[in-house]
N, C-alpha and C positions, 0 to 999 in steps of 0.2 A: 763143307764149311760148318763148323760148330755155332750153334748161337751165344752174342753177348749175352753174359752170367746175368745180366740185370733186365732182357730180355723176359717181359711176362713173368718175373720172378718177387717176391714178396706179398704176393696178394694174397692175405689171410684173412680170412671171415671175421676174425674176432678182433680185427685191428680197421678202424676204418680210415674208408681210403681217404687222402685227403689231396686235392690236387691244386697243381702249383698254375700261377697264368703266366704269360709271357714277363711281366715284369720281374716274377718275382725268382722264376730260371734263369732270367739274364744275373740276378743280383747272383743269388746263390756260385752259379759255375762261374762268372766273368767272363759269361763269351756275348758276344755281339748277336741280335736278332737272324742278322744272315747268318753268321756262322753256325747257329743252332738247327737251323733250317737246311743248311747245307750238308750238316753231319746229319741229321735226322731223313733226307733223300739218298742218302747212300746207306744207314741202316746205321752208321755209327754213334747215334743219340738215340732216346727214348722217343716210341712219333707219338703225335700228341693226340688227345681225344676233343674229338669234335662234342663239344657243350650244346649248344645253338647253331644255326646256322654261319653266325657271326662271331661265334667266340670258342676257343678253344683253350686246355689246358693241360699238362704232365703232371702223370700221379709222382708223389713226392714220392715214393718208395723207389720209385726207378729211376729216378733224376738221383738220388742219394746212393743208390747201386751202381750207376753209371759214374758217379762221382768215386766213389770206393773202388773200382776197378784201373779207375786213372791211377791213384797213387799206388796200388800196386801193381800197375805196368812202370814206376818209376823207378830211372835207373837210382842205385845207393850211394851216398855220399862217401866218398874215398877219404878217410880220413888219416891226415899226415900228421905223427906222433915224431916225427926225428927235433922237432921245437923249434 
């Protein structure tokens, strides 16, 4: 099984990282706390980096990779020209 493209992918030295907390991944993708947690125990979300023992967050570069791979696994708009 190949790994998601967003999978450990944009981590560049010269770019720093910045990371996103629970609030602000829910804003961004529109998905619900469980549902990010649920996708992220199967492997389908970015898993998130333990900060503290109490707080965690997702690097925005993966959250924003993970985001770019949804729209293009989406299917294309059939567009009906007959008027």
């Amino acid at each position: 099984m190949r790994d998601p493209d967003w999978l450990g992918a944009g981590i560049n030295q010269s770019t720093p990282i910045r990371i996103l907390r629970l609030s602000e991944v829910i804003r961004v993708t529109g998905l619900r706390k469980t549902a990010l947690y649920e996708l992220q125990s199967i492997g389908a979300f970015p898993v998130s980096v333990q900060l503290t023992p109490r707080s965690v967050g997702w690097v925005e570069n993966e959250v924003q990779l993970w985001l770019a791979a949804k729209l293009a696994d989406r299917p294309r708009a059939v567009v009906d020209d007959r008027g």
